[in-house]
C-alpha positions as CSV (number, residue, x, y, z in Angstrom):
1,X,-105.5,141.8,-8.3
2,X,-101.8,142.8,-8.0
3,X,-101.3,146.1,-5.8
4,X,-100.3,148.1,-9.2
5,X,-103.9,147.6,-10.5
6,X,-105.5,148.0,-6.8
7,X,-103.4,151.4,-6.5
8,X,-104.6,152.9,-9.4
9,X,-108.3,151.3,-8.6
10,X,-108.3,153.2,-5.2
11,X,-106.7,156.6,-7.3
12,X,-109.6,156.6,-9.6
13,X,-112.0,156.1,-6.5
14,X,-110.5,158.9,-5.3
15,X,-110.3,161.3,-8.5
16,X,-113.9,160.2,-8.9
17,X,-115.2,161.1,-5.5
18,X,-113.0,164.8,-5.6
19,X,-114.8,165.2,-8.4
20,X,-118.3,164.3,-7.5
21,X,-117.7,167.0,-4.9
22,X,-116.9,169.4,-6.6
23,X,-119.6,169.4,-8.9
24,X,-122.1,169.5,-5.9
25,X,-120.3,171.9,-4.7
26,X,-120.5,173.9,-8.4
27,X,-124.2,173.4,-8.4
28,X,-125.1,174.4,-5.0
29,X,-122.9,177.5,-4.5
30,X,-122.1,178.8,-7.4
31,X,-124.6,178.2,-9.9
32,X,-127.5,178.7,-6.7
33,X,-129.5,175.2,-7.4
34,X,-129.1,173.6,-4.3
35,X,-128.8,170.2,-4.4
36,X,-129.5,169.2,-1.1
37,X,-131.9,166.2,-1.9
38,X,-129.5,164.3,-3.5
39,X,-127.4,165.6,-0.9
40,X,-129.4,164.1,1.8
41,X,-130.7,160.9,-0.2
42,X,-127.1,159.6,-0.9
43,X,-126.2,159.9,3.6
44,X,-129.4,158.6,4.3
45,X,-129.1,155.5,1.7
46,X,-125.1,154.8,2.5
47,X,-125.3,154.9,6.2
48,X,-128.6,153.1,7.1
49,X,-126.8,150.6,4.7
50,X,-123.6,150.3,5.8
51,X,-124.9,150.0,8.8
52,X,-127.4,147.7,8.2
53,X,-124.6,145.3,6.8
54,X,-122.9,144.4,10.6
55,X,-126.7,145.0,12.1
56,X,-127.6,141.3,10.0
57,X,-124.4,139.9,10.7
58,X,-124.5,141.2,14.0
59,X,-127.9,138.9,13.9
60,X,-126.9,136.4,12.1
61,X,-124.0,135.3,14.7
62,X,-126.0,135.9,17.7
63,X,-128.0,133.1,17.1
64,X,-125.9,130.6,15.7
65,X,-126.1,131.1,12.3
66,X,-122.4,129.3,12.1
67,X,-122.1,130.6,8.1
68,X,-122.2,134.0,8.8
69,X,-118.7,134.2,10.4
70,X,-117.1,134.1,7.3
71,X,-118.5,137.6,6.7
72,X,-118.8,139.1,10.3
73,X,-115.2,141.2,9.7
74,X,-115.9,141.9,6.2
75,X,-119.5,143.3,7.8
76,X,-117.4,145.6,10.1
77,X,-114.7,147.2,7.9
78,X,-118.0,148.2,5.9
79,X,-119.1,150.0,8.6
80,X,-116.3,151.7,10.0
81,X,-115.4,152.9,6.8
82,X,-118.1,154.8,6.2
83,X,-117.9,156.1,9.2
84,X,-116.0,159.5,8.6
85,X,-118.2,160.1,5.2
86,X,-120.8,160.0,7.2
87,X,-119.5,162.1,10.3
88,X,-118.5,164.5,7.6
89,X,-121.5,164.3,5.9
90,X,-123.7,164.8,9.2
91,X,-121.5,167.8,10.4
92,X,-122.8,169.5,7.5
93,X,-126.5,168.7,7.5
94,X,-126.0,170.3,11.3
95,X,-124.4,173.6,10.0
96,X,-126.9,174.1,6.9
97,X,-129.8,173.1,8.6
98,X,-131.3,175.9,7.9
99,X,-130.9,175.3,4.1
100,X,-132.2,172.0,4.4
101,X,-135.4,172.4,6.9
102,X,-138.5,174.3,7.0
103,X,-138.9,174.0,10.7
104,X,-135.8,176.0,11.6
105,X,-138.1,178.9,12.1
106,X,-140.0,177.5,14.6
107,X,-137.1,175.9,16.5
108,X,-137.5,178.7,18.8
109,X,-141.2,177.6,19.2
110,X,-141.0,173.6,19.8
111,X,-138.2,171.5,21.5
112,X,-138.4,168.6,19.2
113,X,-137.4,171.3,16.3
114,X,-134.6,173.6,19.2
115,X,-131.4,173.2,17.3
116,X,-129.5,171.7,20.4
117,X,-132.2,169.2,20.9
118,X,-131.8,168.1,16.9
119,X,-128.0,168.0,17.0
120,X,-127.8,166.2,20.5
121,X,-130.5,163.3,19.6
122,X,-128.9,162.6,16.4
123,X,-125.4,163.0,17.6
124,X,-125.4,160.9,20.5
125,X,-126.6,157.4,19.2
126,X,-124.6,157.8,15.9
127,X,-121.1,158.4,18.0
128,X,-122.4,155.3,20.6
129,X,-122.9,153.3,17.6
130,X,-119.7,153.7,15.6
131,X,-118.1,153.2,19.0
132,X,-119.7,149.8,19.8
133,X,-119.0,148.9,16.0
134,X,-115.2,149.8,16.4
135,X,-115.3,147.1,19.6
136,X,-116.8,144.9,17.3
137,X,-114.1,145.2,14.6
138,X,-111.2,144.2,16.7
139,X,-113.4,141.0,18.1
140,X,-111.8,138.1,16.4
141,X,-108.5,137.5,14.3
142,X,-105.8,134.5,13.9
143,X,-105.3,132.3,16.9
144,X,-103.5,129.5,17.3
145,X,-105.0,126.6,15.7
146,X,-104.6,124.3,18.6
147,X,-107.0,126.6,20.7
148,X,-108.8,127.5,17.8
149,X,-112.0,125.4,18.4
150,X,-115.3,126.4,20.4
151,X,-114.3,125.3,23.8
152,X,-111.0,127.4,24.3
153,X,-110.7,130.2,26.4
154,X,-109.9,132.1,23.9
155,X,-113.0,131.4,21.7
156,X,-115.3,131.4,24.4
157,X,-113.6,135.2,25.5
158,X,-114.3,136.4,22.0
159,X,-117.8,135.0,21.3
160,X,-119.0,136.5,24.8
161,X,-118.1,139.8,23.5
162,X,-119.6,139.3,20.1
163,X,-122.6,138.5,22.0
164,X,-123.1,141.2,24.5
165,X,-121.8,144.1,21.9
166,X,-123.7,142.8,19.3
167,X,-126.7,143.2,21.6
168,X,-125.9,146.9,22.1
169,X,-125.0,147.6,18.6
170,X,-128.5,146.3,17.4
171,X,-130.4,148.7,20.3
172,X,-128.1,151.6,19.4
173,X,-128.7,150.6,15.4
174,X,-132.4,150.9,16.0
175,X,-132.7,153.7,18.0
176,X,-130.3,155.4,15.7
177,X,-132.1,154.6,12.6
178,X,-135.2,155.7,14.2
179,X,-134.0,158.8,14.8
180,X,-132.3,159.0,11.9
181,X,-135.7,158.6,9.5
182,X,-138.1,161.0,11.7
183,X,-135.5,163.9,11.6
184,X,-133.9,163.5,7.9
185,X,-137.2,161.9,6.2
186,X,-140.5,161.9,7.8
187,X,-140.9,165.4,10.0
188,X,-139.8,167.3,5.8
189,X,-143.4,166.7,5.3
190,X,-145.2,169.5,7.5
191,X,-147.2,167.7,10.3
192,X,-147.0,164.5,9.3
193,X,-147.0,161.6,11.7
194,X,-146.7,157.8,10.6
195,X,-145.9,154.9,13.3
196,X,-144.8,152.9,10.3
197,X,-142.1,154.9,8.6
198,X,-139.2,153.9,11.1
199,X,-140.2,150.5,11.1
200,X,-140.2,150.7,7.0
201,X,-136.9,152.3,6.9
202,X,-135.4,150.0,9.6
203,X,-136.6,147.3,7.3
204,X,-135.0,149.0,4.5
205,X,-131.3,149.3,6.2
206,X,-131.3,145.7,7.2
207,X,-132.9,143.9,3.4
208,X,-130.4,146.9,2.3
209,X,-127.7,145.7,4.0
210,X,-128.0,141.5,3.6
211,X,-127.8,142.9,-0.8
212,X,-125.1,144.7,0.2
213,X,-122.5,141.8,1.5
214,X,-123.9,139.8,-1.5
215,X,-122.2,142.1,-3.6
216,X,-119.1,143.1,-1.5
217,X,-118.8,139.4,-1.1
218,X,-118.5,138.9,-5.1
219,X,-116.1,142.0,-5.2
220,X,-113.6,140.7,-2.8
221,X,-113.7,137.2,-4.6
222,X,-112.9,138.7,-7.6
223,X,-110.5,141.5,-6.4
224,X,-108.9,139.2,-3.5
225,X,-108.9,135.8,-5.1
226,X,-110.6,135.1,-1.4
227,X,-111.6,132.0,0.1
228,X,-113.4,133.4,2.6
229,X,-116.6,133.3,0.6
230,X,-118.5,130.0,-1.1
231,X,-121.4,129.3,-3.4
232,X,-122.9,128.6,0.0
233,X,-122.9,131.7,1.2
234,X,-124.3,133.4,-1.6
235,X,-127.4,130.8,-1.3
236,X,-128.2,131.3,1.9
237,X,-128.0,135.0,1.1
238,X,-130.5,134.2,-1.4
239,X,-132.9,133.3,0.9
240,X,-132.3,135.7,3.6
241,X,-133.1,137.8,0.1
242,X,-136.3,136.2,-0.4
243,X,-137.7,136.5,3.3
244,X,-136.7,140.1,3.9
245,X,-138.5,141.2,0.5
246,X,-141.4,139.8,1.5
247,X,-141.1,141.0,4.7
248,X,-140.2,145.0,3.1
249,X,-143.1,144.8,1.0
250,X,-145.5,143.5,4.1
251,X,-144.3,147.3,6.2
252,X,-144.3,149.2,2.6
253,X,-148.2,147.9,2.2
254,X,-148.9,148.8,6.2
255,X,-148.1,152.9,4.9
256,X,-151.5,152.7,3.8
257,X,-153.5,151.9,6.9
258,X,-154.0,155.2,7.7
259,X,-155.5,156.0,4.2
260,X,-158.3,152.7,4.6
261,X,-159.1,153.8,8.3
262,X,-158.7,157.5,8.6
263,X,-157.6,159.0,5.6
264,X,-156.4,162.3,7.3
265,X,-154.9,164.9,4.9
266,X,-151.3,165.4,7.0
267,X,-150.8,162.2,7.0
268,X,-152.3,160.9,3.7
269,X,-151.0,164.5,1.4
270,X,-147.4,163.0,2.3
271,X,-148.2,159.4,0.3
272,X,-150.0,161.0,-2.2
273,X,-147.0,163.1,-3.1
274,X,-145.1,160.6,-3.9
275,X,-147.4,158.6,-5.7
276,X,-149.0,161.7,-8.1
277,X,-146.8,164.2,-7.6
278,X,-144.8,163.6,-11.0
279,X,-143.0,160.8,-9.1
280,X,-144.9,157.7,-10.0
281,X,-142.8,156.5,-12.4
282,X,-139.6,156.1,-9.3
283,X,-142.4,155.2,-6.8
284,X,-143.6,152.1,-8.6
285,X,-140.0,151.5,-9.8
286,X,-138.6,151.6,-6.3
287,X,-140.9,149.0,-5.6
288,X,-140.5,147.1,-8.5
289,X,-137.1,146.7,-8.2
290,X,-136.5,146.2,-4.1
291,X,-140.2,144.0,-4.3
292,X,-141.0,142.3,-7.3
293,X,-137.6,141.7,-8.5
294,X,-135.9,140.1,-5.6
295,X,-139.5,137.7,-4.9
296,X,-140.3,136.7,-8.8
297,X,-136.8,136.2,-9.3
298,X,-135.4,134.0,-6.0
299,X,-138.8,132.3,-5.5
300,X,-137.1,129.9,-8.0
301,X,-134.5,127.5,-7.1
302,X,-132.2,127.8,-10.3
303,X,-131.7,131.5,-9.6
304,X,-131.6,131.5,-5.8
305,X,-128.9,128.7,-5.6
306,X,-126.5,130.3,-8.2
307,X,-123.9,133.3,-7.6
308,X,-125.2,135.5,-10.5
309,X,-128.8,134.8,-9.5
310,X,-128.6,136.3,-6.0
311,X,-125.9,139.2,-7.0
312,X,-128.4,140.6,-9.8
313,X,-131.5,140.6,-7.0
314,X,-129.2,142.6,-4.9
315,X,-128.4,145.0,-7.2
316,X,-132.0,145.3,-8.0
317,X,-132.8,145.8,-3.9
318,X,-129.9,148.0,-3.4
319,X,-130.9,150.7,-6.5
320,X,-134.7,150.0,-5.4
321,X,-134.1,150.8,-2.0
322,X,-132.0,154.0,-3.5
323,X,-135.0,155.1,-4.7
324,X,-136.9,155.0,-1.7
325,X,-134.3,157.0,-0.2
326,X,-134.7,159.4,-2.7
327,X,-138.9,160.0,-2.4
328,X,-138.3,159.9,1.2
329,X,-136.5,163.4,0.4
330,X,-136.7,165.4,-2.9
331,X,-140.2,165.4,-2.9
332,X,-140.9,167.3,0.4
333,X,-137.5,169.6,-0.4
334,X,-139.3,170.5,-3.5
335,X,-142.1,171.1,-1.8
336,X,-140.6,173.4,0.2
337,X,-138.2,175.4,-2.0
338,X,-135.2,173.6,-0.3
339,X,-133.7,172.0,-3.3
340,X,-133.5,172.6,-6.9
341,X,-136.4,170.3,-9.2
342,X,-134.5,167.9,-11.3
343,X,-134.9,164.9,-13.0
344,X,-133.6,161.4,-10.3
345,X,-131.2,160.8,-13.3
346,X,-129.9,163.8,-13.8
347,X,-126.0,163.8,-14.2
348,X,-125.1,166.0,-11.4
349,X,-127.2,163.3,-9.1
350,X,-125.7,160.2,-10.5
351,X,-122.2,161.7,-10.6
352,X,-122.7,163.0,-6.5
353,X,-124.0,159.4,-5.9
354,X,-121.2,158.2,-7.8
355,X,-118.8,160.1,-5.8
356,X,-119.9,158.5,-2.3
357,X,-119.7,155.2,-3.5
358,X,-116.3,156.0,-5.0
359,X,-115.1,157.2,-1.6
360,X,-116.6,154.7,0.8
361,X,-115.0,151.9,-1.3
362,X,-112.1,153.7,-1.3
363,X,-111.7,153.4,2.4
364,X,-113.0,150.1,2.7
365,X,-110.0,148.9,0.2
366,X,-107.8,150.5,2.0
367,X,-109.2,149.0,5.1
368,X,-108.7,145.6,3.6
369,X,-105.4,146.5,1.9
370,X,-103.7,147.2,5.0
371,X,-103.4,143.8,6.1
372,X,-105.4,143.3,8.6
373,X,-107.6,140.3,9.0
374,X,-110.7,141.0,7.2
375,X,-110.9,138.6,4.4
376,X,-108.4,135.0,3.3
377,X,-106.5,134.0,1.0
378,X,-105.4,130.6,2.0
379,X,-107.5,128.2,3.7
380,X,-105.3,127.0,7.1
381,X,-105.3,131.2,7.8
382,X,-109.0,130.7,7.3
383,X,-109.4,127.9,9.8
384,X,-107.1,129.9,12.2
385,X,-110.0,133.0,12.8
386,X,-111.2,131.9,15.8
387,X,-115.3,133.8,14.3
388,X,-114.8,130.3,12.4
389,X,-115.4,128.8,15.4
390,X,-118.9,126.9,16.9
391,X,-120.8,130.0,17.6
392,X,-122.6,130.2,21.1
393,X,-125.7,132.1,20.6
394,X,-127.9,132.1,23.1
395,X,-126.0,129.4,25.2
């Protein structure tokens, strides 16, 4: 794409997300119907996401997986892009937590709901983790191609650091995340308690995040001309696909231990909400889409070999996965008078959702716009990224 066309892409981005917000902003202030669900599904879906993106190719590199250096840069610039959405976006969850959470009135009551304690645990590891992922974003670049091989100095400098930040990055990711889905998901449902929701949601973020570079990877091919990315790549997305839907449907299915062995009401009422509170239809759809989809459609060969194949699944996981975001939220906020009762599809939802989108790939075109090396155009400035080297691992 010539920059004419990309310049008034990234302007329509733009207008798009200016005017995403201002409609929330309509509809919460002025016209007094909250919209803090969608509010809160669209931060919780875009940054366990974006970060989920450099967490599998963080993983992907570590041990060996030579493939995935193609994407590791790509997988960064995702990240740091959302980054100051999603500052900007927790900033205000911290000042209209009130309008948000029942428990602010007993903050005074319990430390795990004191307002200093909330801000601080959910402050801290998102900061430490942007940080670690900024590190990560300079690792790499052109070198010269006679020392461009793994047993250079150079190489061997750079895949040390990928190793021993990537390592961080993934404990910070998961303690984040964690932290993350108790405070913003689980603890909006009074009393309830369930030792598989972060591992669910972690889950999530990562099958989230592998559907994710499938389809940024299509985007820059088509936007960028690149030659960064090959038919290989998108199969052995395809299969990464395949095991992590499996795997998302095995921790969905482990939600319902506690109803087979206990069947408590606090921790029960909260799956039963979703399921037969007027949100079947989106619960079995989520699960449709992020589950069945992705398993009946790459368990064949044809479809997880070929581009279009493995770009449709991951459209299917990302909206399922959407979805999920979305029960994890509204329905408790409902519950609790916290945001107004309207319909998943409902313009002012798809137009806010529209709107973050719009502004994270804003920045990330920008990001890749600018010139710095992120994705190739020409194969020897390929060869000279020294990520397109022999990785180490766990040597």
């Amino acid at each position: 794409m010539d920059d004419k066309r990309l310049n008034l892409l990234l302007a329509a981005l733009l207008a798009l997300a200016v005017l995403a917000v201002g409609a929330w902003v309509f509809a919460t202030i002025v016209l007094s119907k909250p919209a803090w669900g969608i509010f809160l599904t669209n931060y919780l879906f875009f940054t366990s996401v974006t970060q989920g993106v450099l967490a599998i190719a963080v993983i992907l590199r570590i041990t060996s997986a030579k493939w995935s250096a193609n994407f590791f840069r790509l997988a960064t610039k995702v990240t740091m892009s959302f980054f100051p959405v999603a500052l900007a976006m927790l900033a205000i969850i911290f000042v209209a937590r009130d309008s948000m959470f029942y428990w602010v009135a007993e903050a005074d009551h319990n430390l795990w709901y004191n307002s200093f304690f909330f801000i601080a645990r959910n402050l801290i590891p998102f900061l430490g983790l942007y940080a670690v992922a900024a590190i990560l974003s300079r690792v790499g670049g052109p070198v010269d191609l006679d020392t461009a091989d793994s047993g250079s100095p150079e190489a061997g400098h750079v895949q040390n650091r990928l190793v021993v930040f990537g390592y961080i990055y993934l404990l910070l990711f998961v303690i984040e995340q964690t932290i993350m889905s108790w405070d913003l998901g689980m603890i909006l449902d009074r009393h309830f308690a369930d030792t598989a929701y972060s591992p669910f949601f972690i889950t999530g973020s990562i099958f989230a995040g592998v559907a994710g570079i499938v389809l940024l990877m299509g985007l820059a091919k088509i936007l960028f001309n690149t030659v960064s990315f090959n038919d290989d790549h998108f199969k052995n997305m395809g299969q990464l696909l395949l095991g992590l839907g499996i795997f998302w449907v095995y921790v969905w299915y482990v939600q319902f231990f506690n109803v087979y062995f206990v069947n408590l009401p606090e921790e029960t009422g909260p799956l039963y909400l979703r399921i037969f509170g007027g949100y079947g239809a989106i619960y079995v759809g989520s699960i449709f889409l992020a589950g069945g989809v992705p398993f009946f459609s790459l368990i064949l060969s044809k479809i997880r070999n070929s581009v279009g194949g493995v770009t449709l699944a991951s459209a299917s996981v990302l909206l399922g996965i959407w979805m999920n975001r979305y029960l994890m939220v509204v329905p408790s906020l409902v519950v609790e008078e916290k945001t107004a009762n309207m319909s998943i599809f409902n313009p002012a939802n798809i137009l806010f959702t529209a709107g973050v989108f719009g502004i994270f790939l804003f920045l990330l075109l920008r990001a890749i716009k600018s010139g710095d090396s992120v994705i190739y155009t020409d194969e020897r400035e390929l060869e000279k990224e020294v990520l397109i080297t022999e990785p180490m691992g766990w040597q």
